[in-house]
PDB file of N, CA, C and O in Angstrom:
ATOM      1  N   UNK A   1       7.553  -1.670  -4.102  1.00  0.00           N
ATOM      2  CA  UNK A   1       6.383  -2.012  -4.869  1.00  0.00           C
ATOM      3  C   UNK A   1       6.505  -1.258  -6.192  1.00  0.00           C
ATOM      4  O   UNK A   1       6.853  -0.094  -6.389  1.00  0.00           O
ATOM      5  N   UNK A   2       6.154  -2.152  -6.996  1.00  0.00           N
ATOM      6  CA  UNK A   2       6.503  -1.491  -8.764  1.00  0.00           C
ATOM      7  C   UNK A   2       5.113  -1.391  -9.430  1.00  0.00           C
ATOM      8  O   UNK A   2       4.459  -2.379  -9.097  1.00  0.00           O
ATOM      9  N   UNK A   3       4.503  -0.675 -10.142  1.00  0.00           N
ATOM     10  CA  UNK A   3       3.872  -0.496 -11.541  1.00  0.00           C
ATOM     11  C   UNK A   3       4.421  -0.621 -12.182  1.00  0.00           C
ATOM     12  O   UNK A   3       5.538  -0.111 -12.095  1.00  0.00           O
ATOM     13  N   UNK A   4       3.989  -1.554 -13.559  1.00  0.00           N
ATOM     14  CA  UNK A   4       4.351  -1.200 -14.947  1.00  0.00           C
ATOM     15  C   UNK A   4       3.298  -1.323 -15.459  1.00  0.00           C
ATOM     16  O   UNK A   4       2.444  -2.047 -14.948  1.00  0.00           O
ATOM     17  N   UNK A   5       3.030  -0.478 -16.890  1.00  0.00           N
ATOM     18  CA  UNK A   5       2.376  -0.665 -17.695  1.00  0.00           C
ATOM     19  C   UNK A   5       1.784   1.219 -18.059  1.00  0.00           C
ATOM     20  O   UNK A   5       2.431   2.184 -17.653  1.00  0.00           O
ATOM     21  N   UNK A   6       0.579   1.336 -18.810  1.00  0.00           N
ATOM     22  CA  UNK A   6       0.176   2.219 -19.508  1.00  0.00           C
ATOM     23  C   UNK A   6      -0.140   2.945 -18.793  1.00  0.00           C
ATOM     24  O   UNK A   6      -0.458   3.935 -19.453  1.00  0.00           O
ATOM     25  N   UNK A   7      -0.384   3.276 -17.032  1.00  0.00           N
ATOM     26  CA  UNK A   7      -1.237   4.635 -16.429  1.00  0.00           C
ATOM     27  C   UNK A   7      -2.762   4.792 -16.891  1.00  0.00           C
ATOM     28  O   UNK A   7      -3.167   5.941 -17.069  1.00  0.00           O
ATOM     29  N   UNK A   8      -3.433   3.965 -17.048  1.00  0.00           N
ATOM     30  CA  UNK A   8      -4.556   4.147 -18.052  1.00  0.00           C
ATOM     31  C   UNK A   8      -5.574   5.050 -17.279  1.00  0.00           C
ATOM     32  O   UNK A   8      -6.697   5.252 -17.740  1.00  0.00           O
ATOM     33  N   UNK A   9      -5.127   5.628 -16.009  1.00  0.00           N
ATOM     34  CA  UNK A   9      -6.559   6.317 -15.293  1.00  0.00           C
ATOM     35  C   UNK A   9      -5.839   7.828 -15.380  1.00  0.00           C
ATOM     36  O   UNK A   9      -6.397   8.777 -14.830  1.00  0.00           O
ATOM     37  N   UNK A  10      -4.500   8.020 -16.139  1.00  0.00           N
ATOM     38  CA  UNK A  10      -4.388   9.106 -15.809  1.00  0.00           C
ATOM     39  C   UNK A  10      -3.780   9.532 -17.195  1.00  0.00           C
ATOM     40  O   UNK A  10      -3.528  10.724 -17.365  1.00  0.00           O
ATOM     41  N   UNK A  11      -3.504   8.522 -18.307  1.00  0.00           N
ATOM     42  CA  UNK A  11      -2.836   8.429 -19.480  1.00  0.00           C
ATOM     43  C   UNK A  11      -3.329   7.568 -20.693  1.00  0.00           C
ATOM     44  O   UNK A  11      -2.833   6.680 -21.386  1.00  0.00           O
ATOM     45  N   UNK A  12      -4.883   8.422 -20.621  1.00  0.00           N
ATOM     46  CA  UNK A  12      -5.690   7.303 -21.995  1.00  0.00           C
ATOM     47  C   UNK A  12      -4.837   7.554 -22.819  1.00  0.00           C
ATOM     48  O   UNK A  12      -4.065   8.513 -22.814  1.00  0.00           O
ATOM     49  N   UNK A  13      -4.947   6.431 -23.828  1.00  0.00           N
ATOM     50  CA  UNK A  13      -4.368   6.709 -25.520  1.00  0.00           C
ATOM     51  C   UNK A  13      -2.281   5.966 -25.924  1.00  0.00           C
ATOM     52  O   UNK A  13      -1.621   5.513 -26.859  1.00  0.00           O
ATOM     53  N   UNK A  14      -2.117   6.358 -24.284  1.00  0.00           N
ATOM     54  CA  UNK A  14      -0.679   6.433 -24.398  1.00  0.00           C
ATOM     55  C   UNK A  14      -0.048   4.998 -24.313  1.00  0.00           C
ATOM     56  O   UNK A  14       0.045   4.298 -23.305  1.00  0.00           O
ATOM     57  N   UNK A  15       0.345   4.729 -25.523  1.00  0.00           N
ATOM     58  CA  UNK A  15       1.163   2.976 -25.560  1.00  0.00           C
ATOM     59  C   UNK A  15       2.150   2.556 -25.172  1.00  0.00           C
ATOM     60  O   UNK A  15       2.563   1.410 -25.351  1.00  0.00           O
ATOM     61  N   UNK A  16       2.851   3.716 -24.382  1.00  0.00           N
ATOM     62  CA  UNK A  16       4.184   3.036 -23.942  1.00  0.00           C
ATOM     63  C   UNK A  16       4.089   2.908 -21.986  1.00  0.00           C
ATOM     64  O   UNK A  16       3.653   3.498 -20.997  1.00  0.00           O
ATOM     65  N   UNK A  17       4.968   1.495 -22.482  1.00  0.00           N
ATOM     66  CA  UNK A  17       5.302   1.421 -20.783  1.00  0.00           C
ATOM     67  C   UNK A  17       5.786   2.429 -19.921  1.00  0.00           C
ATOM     68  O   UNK A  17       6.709   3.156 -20.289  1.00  0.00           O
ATOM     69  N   UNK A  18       5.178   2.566 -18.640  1.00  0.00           N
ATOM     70  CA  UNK A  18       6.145   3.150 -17.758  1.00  0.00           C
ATOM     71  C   UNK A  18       6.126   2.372 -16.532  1.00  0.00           C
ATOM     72  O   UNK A  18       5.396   1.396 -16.360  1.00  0.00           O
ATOM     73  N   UNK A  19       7.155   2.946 -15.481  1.00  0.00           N
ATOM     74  CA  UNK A  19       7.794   1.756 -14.356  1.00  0.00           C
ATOM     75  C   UNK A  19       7.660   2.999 -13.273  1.00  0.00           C
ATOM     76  O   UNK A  19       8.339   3.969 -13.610  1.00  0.00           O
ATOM     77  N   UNK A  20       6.796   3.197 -11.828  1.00  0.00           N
ATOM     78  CA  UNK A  20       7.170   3.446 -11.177  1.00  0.00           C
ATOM     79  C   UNK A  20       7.383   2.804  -9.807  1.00  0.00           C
ATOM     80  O   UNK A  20       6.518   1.988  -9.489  1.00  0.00           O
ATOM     81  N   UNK A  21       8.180   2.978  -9.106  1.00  0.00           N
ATOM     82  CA  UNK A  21       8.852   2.517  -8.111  1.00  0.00           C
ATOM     83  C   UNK A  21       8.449   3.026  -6.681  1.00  0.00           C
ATOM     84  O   UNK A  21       9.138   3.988  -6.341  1.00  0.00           O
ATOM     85  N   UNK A  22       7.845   2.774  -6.082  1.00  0.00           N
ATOM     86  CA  UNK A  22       7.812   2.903  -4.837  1.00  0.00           C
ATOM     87  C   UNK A  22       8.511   2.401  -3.691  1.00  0.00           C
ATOM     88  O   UNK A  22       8.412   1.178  -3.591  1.00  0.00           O
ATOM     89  N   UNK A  23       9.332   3.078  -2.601  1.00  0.00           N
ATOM     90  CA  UNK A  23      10.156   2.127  -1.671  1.00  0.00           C
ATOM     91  C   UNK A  23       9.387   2.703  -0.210  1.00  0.00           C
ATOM     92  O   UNK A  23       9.326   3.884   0.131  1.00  0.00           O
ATOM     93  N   UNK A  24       8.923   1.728   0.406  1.00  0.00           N
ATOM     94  CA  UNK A  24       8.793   2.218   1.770  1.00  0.00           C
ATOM     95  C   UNK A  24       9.415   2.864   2.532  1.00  0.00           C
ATOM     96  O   UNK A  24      10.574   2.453   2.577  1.00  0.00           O
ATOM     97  N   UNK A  25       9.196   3.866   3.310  1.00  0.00           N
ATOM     98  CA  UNK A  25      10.007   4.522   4.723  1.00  0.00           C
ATOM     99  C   UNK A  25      11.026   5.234   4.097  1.00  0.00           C
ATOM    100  O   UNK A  25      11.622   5.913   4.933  1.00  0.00           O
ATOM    101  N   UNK A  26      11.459   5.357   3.012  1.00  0.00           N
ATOM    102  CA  UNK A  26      12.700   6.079   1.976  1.00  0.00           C
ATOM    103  C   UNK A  26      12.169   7.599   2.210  1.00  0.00           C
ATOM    104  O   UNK A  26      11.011   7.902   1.922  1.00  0.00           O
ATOM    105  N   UNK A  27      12.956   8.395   2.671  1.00  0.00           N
ATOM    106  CA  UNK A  27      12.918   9.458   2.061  1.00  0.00           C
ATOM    107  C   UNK A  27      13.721  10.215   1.831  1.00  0.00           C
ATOM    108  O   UNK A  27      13.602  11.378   2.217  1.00  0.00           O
ATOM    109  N   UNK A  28      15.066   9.682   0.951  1.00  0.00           N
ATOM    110  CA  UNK A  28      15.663  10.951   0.585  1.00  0.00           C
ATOM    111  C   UNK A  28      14.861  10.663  -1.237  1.00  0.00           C
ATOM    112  O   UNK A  28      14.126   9.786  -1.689  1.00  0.00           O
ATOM    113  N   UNK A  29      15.604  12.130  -1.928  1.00  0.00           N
ATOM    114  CA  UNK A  29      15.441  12.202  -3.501  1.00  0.00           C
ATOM    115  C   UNK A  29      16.485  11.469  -4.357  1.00  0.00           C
ATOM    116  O   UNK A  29      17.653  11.759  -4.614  1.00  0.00           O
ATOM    117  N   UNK A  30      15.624  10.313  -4.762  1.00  0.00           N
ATOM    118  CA  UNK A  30      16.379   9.392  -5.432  1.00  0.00           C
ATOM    119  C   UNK A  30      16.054   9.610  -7.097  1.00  0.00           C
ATOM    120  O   UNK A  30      16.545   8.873  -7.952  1.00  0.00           O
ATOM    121  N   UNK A  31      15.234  10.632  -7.374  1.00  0.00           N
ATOM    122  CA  UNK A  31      13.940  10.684  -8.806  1.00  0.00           C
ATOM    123  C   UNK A  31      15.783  10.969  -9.795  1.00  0.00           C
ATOM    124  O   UNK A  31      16.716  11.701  -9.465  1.00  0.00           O
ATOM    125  N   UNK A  32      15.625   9.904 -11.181  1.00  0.00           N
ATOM    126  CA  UNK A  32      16.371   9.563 -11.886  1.00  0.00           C
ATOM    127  C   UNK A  32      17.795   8.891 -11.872  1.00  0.00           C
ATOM    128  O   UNK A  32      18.630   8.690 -12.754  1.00  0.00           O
ATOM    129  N   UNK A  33      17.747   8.649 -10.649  1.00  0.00           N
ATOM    130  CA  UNK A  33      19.053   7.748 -10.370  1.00  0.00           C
ATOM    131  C   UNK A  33      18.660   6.176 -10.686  1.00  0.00           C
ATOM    132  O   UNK A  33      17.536   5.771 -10.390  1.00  0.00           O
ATOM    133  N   UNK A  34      19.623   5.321 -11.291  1.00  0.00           N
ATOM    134  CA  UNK A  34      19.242   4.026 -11.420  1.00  0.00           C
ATOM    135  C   UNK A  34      19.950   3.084  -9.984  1.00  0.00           C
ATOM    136  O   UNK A  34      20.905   3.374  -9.262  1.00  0.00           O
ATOM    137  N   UNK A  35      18.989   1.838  -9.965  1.00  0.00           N
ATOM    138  CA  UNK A  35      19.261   1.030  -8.902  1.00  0.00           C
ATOM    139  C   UNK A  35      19.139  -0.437  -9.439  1.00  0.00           C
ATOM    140  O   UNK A  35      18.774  -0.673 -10.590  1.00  0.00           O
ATOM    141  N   UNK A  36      19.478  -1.439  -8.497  1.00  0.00           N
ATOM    142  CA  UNK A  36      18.717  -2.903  -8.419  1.00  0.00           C
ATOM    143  C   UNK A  36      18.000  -3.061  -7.881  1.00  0.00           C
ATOM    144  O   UNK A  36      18.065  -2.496  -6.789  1.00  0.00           O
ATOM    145  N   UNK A  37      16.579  -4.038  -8.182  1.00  0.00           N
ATOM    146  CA  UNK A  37      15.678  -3.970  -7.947  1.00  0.00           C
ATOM    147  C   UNK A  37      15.646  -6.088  -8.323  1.00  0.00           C
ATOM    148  O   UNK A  37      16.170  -6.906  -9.079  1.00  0.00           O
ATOM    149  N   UNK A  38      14.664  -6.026  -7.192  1.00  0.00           N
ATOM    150  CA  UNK A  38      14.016  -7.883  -7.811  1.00  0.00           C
ATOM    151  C   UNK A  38      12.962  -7.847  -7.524  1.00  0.00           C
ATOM    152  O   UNK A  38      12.534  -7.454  -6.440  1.00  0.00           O
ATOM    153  N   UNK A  39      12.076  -8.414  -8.809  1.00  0.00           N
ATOM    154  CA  UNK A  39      10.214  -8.720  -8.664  1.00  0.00           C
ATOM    155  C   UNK A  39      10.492  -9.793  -7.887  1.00  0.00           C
ATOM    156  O   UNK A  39      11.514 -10.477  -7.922  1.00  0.00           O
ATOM    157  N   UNK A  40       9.331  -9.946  -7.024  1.00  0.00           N
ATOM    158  CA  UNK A  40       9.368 -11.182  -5.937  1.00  0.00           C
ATOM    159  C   UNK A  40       7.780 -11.756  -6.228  1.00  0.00           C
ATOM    160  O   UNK A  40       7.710 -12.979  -6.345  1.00  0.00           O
ATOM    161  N   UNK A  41       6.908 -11.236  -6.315  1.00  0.00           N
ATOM    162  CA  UNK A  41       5.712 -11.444  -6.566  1.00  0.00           C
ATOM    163  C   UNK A  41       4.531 -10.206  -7.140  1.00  0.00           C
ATOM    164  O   UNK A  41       4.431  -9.005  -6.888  1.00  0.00           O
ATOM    165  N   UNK A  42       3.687 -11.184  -8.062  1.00  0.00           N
ATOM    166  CA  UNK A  42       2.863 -10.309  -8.668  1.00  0.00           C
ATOM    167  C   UNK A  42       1.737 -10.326  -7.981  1.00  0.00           C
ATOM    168  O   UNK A  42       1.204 -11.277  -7.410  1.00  0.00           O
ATOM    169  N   UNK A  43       1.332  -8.992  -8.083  1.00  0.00           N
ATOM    170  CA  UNK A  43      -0.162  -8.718  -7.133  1.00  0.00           C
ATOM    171  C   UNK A  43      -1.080  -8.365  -7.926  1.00  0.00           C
ATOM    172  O   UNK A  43      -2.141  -8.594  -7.347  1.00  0.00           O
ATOM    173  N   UNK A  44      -1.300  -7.860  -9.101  1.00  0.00           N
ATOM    174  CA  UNK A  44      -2.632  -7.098  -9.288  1.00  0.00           C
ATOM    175  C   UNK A  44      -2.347  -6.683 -10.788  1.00  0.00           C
ATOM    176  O   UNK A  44      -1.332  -6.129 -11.209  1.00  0.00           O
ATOM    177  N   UNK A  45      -3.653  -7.138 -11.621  1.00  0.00           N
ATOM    178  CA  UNK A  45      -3.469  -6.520 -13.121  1.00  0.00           C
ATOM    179  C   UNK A  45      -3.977  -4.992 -12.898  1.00  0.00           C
ATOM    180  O   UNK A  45      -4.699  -4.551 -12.003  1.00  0.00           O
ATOM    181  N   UNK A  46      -3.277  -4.221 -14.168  1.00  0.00           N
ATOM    182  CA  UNK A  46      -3.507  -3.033 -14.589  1.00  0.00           C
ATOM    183  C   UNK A  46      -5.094  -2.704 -15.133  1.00  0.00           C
ATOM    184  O   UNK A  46      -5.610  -3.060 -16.192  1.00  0.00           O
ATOM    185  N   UNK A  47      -5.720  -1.841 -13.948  1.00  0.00           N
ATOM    186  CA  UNK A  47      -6.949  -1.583 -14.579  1.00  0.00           C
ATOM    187  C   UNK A  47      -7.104  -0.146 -15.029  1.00  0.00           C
ATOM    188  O   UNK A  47      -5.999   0.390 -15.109  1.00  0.00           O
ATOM    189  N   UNK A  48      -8.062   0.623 -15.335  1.00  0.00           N
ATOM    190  CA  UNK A  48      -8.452   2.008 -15.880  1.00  0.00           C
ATOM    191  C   UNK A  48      -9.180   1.824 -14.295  1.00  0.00           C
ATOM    192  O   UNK A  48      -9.579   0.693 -14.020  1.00  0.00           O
ATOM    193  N   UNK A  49      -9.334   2.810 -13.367  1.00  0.00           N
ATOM    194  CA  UNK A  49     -10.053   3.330 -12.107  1.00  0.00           C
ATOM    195  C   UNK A  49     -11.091   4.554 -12.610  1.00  0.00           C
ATOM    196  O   UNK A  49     -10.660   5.553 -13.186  1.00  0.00           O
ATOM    197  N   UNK A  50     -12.546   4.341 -12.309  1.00  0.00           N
ATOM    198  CA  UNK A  50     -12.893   5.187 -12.714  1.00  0.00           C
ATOM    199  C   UNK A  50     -12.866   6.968 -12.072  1.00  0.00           C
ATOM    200  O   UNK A  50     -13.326   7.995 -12.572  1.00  0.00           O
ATOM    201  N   UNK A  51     -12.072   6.713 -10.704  1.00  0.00           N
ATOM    202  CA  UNK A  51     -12.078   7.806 -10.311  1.00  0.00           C
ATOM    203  C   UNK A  51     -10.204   7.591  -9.504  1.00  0.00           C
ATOM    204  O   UNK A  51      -9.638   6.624  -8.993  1.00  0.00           O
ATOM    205  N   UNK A  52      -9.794   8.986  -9.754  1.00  0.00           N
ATOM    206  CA  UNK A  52      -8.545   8.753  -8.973  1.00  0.00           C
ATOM    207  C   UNK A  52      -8.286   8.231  -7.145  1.00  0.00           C
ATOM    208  O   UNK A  52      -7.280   7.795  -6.585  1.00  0.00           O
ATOM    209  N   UNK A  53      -9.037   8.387  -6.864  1.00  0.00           N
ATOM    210  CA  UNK A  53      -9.824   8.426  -5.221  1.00  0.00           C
ATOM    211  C   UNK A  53      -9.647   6.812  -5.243  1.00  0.00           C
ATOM    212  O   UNK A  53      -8.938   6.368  -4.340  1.00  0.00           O
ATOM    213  N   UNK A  54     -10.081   6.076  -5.963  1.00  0.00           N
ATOM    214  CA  UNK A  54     -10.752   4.821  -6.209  1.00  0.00           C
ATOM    215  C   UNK A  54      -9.024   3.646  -6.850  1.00  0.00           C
ATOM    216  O   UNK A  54      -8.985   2.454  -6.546  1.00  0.00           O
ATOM    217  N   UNK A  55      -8.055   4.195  -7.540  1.00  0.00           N
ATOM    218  CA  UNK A  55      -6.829   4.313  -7.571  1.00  0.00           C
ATOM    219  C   UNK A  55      -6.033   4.211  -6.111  1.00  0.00           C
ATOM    220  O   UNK A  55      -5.392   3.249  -5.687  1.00  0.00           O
ATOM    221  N   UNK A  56      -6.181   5.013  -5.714  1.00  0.00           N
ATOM    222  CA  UNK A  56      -5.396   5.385  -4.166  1.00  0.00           C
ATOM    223  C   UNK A  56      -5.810   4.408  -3.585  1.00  0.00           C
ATOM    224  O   UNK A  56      -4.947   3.800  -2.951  1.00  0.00           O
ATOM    225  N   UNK A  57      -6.758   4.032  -3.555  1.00  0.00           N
ATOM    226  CA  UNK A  57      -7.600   2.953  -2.272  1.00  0.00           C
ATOM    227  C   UNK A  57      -6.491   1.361  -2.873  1.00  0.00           C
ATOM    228  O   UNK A  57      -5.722   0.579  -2.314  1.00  0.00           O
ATOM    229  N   UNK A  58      -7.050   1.571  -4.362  1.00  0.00           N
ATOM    230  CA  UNK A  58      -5.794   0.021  -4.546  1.00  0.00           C
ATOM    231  C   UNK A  58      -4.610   0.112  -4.506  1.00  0.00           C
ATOM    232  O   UNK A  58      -4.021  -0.927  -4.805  1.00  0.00           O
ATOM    233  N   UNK A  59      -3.981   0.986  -4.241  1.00  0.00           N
ATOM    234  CA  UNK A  59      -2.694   1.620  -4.447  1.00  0.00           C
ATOM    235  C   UNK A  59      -2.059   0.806  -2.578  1.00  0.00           C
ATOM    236  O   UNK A  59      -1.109   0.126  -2.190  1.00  0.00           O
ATOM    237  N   UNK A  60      -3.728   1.666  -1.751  1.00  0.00           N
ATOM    238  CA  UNK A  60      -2.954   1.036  -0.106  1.00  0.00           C
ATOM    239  C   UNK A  60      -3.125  -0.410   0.363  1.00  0.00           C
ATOM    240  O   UNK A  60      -2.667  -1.062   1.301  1.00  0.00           O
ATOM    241  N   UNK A  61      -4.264  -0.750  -1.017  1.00  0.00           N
ATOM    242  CA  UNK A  61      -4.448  -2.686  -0.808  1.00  0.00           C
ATOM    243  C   UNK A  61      -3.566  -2.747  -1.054  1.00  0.00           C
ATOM    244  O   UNK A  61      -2.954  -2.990  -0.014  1.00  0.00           O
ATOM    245  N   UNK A  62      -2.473  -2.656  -2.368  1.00  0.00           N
ATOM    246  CA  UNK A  62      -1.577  -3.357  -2.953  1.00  0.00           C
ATOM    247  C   UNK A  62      -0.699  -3.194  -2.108  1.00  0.00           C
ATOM    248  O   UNK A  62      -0.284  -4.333  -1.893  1.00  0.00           O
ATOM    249  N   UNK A  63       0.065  -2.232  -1.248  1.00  0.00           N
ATOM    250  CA  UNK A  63       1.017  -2.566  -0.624  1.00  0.00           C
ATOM    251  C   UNK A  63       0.836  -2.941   0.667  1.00  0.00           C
ATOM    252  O   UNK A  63       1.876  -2.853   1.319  1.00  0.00           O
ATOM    253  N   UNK A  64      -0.238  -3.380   1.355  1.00  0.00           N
ATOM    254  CA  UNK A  64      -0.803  -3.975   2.749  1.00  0.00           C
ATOM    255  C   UNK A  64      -0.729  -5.308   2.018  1.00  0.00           C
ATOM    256  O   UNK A  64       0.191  -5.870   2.612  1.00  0.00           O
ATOM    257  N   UNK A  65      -1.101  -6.024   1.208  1.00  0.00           N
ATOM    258  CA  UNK A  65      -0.685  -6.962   0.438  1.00  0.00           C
ATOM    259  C   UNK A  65       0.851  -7.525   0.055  1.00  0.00           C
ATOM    260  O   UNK A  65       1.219  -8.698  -0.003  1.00  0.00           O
ATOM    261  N   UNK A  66       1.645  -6.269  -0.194  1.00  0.00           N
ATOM    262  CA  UNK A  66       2.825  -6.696  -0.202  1.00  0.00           C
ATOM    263  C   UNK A  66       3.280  -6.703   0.816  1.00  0.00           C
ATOM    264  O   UNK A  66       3.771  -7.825   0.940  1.00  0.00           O
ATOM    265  N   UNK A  67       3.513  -5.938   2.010  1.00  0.00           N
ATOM    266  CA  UNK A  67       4.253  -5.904   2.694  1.00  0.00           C
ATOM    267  C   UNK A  67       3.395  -7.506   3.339  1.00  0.00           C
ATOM    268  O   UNK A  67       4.404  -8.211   3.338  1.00  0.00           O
ATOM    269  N   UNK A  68       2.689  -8.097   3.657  1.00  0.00           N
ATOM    270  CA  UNK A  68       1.862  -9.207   4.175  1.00  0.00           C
ATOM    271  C   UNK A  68       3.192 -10.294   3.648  1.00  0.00           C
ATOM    272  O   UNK A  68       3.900 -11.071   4.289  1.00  0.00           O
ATOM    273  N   UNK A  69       3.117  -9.794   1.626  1.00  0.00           N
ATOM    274  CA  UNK A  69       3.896 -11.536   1.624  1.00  0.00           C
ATOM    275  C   UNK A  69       5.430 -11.704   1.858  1.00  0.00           C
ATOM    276  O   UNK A  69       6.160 -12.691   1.767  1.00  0.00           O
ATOM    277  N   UNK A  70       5.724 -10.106   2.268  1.00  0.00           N
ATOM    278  CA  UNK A  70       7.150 -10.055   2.363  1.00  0.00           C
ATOM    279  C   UNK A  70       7.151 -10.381   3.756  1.00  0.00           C
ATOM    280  O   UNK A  70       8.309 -10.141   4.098  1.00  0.00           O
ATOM    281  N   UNK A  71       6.524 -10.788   4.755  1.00  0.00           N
ATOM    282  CA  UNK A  71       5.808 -10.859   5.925  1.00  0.00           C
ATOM    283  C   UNK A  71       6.823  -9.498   6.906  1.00  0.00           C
ATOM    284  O   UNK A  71       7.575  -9.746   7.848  1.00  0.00           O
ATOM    285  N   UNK A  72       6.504  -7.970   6.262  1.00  0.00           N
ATOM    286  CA  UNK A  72       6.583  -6.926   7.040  1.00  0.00           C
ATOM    287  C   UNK A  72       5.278  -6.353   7.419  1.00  0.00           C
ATOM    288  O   UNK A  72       4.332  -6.227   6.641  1.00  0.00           O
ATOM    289  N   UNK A  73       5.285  -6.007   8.690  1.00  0.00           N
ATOM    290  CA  UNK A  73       4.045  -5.349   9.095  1.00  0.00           C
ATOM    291  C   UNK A  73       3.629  -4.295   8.762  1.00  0.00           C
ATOM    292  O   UNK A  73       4.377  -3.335   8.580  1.00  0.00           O
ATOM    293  N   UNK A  74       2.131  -4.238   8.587  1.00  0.00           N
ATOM    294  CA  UNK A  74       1.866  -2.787   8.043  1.00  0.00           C
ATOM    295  C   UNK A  74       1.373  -1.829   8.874  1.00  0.00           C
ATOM    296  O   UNK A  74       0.690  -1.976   9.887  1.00  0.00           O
ATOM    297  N   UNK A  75       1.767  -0.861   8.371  1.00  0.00           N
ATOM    298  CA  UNK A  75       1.807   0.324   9.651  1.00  0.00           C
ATOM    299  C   UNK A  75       0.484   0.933   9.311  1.00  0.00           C
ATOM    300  O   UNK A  75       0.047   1.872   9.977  1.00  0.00           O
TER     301      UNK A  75
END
């Protein structure tokens, strides 16, 4: 599951893109290594959250959502 765009709940003001990457069940340290990657489907525009709490909550829709259309179950 990917973000892109401005961080706007944690990075007012700031105009440049950023990309983070989330991979399920992964855990070794992959932070600055490059990979391949394919968008498969879009889920959700970039909003400002007014509270970080409130962030997290769409953070576990969005990927109960993805994993749904990738039809993996969610744990």
């Amino acid at each position: 599951m990917m973000s892109v765009g401005l961080r706007p709940t944690f990075h007012k003001g700031d105009t440049s893109n950023h990309y983070e990457l989330h991979i399920f069940d992964f855990a070794r340290d992959i932070y600055g290594e490059r990979g391949n990657r394919r968008y498969l489907v879009f889920i959700s525009e970039e909003i400002l959250f007014p509270t970080v709490d409130q962030l997290i909550e769409q953070i576990h829709t969005d990927k109960e959502e993805t994993l749904n259309r990738l039809n993996i179950p969610y744990r």
